[in-house]
C-alpha positions in Angstrom: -8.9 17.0 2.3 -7.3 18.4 5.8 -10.6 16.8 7.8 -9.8 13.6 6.1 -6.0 13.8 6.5 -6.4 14.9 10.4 -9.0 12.2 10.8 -6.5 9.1 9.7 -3.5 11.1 11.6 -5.3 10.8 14.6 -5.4 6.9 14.0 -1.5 6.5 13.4 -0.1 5.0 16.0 3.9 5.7 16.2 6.2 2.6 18.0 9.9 4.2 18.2 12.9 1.8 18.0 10.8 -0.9 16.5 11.7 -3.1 15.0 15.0 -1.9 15.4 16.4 1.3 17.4 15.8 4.4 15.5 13.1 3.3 13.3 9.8 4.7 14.1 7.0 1.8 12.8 3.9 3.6 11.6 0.9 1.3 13.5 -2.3 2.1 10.6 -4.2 -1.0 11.9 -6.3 1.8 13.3 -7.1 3.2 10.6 -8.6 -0.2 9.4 -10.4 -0.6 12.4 -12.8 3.0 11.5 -14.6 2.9 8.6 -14.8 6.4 8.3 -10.6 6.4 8.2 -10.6 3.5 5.8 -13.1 5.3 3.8 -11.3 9.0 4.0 -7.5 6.4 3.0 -9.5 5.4 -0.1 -11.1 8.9 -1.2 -7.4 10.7 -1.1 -6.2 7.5 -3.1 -8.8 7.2 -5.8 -8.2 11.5 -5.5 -4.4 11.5 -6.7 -4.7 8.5 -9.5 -7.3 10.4 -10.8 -5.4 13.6 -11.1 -1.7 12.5 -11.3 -2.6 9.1 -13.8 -5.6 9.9 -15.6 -5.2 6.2 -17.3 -5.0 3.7 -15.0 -5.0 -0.2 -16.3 -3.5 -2.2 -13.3 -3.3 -1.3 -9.2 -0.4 -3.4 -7.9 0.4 -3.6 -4.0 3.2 -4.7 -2.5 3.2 -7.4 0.4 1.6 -6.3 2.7 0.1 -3.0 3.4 -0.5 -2.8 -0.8 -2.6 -6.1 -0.1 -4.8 -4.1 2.2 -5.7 -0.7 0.3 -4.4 -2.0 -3.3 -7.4 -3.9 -4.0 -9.7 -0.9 -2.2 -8.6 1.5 -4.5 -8.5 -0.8 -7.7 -12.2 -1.4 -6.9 -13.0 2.6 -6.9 -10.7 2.8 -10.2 -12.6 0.0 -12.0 -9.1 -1.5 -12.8 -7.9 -5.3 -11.9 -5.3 -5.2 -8.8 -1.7 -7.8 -8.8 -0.1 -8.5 -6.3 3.3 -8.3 -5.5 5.3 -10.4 -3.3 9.1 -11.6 -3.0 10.9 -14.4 -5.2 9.6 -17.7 -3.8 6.2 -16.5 -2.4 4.0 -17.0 -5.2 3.8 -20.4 -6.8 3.0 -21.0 -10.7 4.8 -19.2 -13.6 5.7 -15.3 -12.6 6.9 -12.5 -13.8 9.6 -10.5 -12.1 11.9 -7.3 -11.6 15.2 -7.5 -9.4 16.6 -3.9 -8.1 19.3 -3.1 -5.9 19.1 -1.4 -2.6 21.9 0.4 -0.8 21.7 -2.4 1.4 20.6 -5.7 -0.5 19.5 -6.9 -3.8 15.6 -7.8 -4.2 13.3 -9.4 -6.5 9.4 -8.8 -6.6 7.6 -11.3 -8.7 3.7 -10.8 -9.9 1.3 -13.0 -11.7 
């Protein structure tokens, strides 16, 4: 696990003050670009729903980065994948859950 984990931190990239000043944005289009850290993402994935939810029905991602290793690891799982975007993305009949933040109220809707 520690060759796989050193092999994806070493394609992190870190922007500080981006967007905004004092948030550090985490750059993984790296680790997208190199199979083998795509591959070494999906293996610790599949690893820790196979030991921390031993029945898995459903992946669901969340817009964005859960669009891009959601369906990845649903594959590996044999499971279907849903994805989840904000209220007014998806069009069609939806389901949805609203939450509060300490900053704003949000809905996610799925199909």
């Amino acid at each position: 696990m520690a060759g796989k984990l050193d092999l994806i931190s070493k394609c992190i990239r870190t922007f500080p003050d981006f967007p905004t000043k004092g948030i550090p944005f985490k750059d993984i289009f790296p680790v997208l670009k190199d199979p083998k850290a795509l591959a070494a993402v999906t293996d610790l994935f599949e690893e820790h729903a196979r030991r921390a939810y031993p029945q898995v029905d459903l992946i669901v991602g969340l817009d964005a980065r859960g669009f891009l290793f959601g369906p990845l690891l649903a594959q590996r799982l044999g499971v279907g994948f849903a994805p989840i975007r904000k209220k007014g993305k998806l069009p069609g009949p939806t389901l949805s859950v609203a939450y509060s933040l300490e900053y704003a109220k949000v809905t996610l809707v799925y199909k």
